[in-house]
Structure formats: structure tokens, C-alpha cells
Short mmCIF file of the C-alpha atoms (twelve columns), coordinates in Angstrom:
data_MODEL
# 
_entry.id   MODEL 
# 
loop_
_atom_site.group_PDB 
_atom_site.id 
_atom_site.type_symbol 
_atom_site.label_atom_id 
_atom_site.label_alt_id 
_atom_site.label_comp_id 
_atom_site.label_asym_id 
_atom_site.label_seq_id 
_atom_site.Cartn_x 
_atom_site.Cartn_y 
_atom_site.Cartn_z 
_atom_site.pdbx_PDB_model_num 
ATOM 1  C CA . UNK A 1  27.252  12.537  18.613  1 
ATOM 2  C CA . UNK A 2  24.407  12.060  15.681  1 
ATOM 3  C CA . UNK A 3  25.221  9.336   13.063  1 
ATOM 4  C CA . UNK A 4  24.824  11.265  9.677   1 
ATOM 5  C CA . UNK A 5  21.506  9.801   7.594   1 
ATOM 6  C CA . UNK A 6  20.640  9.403   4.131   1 
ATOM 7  C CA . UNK A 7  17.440  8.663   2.552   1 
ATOM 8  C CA . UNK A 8  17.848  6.642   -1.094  1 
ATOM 9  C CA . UNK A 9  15.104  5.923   -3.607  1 
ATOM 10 C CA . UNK A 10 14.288  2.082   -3.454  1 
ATOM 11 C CA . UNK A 11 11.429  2.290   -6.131  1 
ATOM 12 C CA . UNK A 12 8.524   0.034   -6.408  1 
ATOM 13 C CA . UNK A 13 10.228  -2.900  -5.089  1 
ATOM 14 C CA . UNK A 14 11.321  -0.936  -1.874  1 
ATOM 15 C CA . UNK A 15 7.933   0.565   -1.255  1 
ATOM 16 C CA . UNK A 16 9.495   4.497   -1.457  1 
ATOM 17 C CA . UNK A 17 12.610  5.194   0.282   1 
ATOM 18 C CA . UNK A 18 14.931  4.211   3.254   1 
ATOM 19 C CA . UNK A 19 16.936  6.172   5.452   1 
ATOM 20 C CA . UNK A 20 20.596  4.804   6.038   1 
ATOM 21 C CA . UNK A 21 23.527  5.420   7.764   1 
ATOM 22 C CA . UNK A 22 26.244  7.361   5.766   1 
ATOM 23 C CA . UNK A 23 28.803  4.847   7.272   1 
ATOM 24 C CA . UNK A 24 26.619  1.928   6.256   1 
ATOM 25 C CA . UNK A 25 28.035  -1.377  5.106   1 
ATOM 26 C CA . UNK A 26 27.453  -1.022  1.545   1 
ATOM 27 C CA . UNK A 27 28.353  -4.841  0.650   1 
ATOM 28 C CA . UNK A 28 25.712  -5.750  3.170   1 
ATOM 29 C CA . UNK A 29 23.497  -3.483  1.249   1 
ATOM 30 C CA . UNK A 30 24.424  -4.973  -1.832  1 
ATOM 31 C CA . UNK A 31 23.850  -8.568  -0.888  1 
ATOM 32 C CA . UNK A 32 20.274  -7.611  0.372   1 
ATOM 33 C CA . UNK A 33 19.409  -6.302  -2.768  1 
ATOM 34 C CA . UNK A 34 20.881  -9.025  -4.775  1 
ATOM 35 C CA . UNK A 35 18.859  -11.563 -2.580  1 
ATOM 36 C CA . UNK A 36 15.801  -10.100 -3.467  1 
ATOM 37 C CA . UNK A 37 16.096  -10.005 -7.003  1 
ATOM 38 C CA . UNK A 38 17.348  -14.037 -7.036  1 
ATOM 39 C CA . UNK A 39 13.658  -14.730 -4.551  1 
ATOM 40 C CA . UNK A 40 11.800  -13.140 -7.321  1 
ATOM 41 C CA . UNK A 41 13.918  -14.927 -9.994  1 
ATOM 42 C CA . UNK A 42 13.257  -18.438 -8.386  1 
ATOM 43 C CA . UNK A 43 9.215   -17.604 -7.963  1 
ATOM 44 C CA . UNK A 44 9.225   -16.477 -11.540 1 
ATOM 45 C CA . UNK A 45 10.634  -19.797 -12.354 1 
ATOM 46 C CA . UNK A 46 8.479   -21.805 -9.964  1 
ATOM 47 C CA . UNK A 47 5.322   -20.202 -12.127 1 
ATOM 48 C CA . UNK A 48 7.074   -21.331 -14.961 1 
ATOM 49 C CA . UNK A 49 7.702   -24.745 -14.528 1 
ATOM 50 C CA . UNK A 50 3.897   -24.913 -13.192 1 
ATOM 51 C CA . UNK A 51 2.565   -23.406 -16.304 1 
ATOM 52 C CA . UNK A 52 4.182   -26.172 -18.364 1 
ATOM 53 C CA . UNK A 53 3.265   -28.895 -16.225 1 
ATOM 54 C CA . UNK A 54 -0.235  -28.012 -16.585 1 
ATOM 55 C CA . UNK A 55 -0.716  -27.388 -20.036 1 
ATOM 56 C CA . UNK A 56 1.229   -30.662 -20.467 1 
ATOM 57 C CA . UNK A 57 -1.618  -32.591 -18.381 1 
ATOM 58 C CA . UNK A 58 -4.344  -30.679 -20.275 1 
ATOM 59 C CA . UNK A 59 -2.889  -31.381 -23.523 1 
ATOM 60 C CA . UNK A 60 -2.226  -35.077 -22.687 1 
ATOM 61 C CA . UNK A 61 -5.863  -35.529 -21.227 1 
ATOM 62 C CA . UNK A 62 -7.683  -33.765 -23.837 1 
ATOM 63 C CA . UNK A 63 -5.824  -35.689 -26.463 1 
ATOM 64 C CA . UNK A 64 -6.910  -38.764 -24.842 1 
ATOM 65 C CA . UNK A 65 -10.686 -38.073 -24.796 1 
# 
């Protein structure tokens, strides 16, 4: 017996598309996208939080000179 495939657009994130099962866990599916999209959240932060740190220690070292 041959499990039933289908192939969904995942964009640029997804590099293209992916072939699932029809009967696929779709909370599972869910979850996995939602994971990625709180990683990139947290690095966007990250970058953040560096930016001001550094243009708080330029700022405080050129005012000093």
C-alpha cells in the first residue's frame, strides 16, 4: 500500500517545497514552523541588543575624548 504525498510551497524560508504525507501530523507541522519563526525572532533580537550596546560604548568613549 503507497502512503498518499503532497508537495506544499515553503517559500524562501523553506528553500522551495516539501513533500508530506497526506496523513501527516499537522500540529507537529505547526510547531516546526512556529519554532522557526521564534529562532529568527530571538537572533533578530540578539542583533538588537548588540547594536545598542555598541553605539552606547562608542558614544560614551567618544564623548570622553
Amino acid at each position: 500500500m503507497s502512503e498518499e504525498k503532497t508537495t506544499i510551497e515553503t517559500g524562501e524560508a523553506g528553500k522551495g517545497e516539501s513533500v508530506i504525507s497526506k496523513n501527516a501530523n499537522t500540529e507537529e507541522l505547526e510547531e516546526r514552523a512556529l519554532s522557526v519563526f521564534s529562532s529568527e525572532r530571538n537572533e533578530d533580537i540578539t542583533a538588537l541588543v548588540l547594536s545598542l550596546i555598541t553605539t552606547f560604548i562608542v558614544l560614551l568613549f567618544t564623548k570622553w575624548m
